[in-house]
N, C-alpha and C positions, 0 to 999 in steps of 0.2 A: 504494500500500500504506500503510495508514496507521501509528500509531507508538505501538505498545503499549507497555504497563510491565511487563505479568506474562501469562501465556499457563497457564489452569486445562483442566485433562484430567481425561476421567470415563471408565472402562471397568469392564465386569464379567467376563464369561464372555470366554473370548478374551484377555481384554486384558492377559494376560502377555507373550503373545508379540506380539499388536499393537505392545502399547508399545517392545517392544524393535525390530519393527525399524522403530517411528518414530523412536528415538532413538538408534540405534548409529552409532555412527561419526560422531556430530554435528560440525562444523567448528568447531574452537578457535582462539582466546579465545572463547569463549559468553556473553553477556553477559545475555540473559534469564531471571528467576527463572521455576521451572517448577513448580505444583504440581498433582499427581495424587491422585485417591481410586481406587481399584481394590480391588473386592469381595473378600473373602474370610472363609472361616467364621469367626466369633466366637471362636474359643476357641484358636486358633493364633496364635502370637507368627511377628507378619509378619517373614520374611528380604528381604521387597522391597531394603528398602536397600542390604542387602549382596549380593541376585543381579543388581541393576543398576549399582550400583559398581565392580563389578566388570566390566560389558562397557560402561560408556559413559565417555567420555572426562572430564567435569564432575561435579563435586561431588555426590554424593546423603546426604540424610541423612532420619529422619523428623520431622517435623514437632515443633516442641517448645512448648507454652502459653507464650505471649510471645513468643518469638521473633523476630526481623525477618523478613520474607520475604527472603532471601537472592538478589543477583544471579547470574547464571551459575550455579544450584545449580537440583537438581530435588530437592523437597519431597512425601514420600507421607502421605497421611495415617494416623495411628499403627492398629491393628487397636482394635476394639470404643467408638470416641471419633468423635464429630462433632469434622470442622476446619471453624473459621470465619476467618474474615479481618476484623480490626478496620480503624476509619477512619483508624487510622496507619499501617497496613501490616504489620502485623504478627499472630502466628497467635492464633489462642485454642481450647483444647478443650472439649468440654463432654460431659456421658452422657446427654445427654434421651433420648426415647424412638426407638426405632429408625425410620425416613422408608420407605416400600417394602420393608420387611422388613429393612434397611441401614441396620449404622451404621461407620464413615463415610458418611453420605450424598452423591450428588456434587449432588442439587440443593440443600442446605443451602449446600457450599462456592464454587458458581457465585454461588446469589444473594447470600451474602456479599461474596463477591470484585467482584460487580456493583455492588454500594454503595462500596464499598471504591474502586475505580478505574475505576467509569463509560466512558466509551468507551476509555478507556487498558487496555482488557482483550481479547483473544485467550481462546476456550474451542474444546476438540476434543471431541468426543465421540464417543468408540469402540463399538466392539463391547460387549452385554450383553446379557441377558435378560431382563429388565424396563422399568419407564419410569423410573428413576432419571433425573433429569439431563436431561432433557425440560423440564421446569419452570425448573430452572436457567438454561438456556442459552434458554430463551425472555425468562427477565429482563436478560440478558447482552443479546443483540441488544434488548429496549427500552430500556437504558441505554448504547445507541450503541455499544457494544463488538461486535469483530469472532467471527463462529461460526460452524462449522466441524463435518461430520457425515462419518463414515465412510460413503460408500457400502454401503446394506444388504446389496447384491448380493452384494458382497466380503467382508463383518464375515461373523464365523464365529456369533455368535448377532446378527440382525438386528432381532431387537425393540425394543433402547435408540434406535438411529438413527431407526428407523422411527416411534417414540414423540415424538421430538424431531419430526421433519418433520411430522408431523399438528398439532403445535402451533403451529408458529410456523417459516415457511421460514429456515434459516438462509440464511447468505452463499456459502457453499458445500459443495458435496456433493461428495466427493473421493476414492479409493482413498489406501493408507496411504502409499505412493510422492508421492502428488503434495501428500497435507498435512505430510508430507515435507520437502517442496520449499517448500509454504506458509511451515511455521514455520523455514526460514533463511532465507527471505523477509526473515519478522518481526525475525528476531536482525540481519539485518543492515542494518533502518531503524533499529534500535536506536542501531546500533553510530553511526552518520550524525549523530546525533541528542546 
């Protein structure tokens, strides 16, 4: 298993409840920073932070321009703002034009995060409706970082996975149980390390 620094998550449709039960009940001390973009309509002030705060054991908070990327913390990206990820490790927003109809876009914050931390990076990509994050996580795996697809079978909308695998085989094709089991994998080469 190799030995990441930051592990980026992309979901759309679905991927409320995906994520939660990727992440509930995570084994603490966590020491992986964790940042996700997950769709939702433009014009609602995202509760993410606070309805995952609320069922997961580690720090959530949304993403803030400058920022560090925070260890043992999971990071959403803010509602109507592209997150990107500087070469110091740290966040930056921006409002350019919306990517697949998305802004936050998840393939902005993958190929970010891909320059950012080159094979030191773990990406999941969940359940969605569109090809967000296809693109992302294909520069993610050519920048030697490890990538990771929800089984379409299983995603409750299958077209984001399905989008990804056409482009570029990730590393593994997985149900949400066993990338699960992947990322405390990851937390605990961390932890080694």
């Amino acid at each position: 298993m190799p030995v990441v620094d930051a592990v980026v998550i992309g979901a759309s449709a679905g991927g409320v409840d995906a994520l939660l039960r990727l992440l509930a009940d995570l084994p603490t001390p966590w020491r992986l920073p964790m940042v996700a973009v997950l769709h939702l309509p433009q014009d609602r002030d995202s509760r993410l932070a606070e309805i995952f705060a609320h069922r997961l054991p580690i720090p959530v908070c949304e993403a803030r321009d400058k920022a560090d990327v925070a260890p043992g913390t999971l990071h959403f990206a803010p509602p109507g703002y592209h997150l990107g990820i500087e070469a110091e490790r740290c966040f930056s927003l921006s409002c350019e034009p919306p990517v697949h109809f998305s802004r936050p876009s998840i393939d902005l914050l993958m190929s970010s995060a891909a320059d950012a931390y080159g094979p030191r990076l773990a990406a999941l990509l969940l359940t969605g409706a569109n090809e967000d994050g296809a693109r992302g996580l294909a520069d993610i795996g050519q920048a030697g970082g490890l990538t990771a697809v929800q089984a379409p079978d299983e995603a409750l909308a299958p077209q984001m996975p399905q989008a990804a695998l056409a482009l570029r085989r990730p590393d593994f094709v997985l149900s949400l149980a066993l990338l699960r089991r992947l990322l405390i994998r990851l937390d605990a080469q961390h932890h080694v390390h």
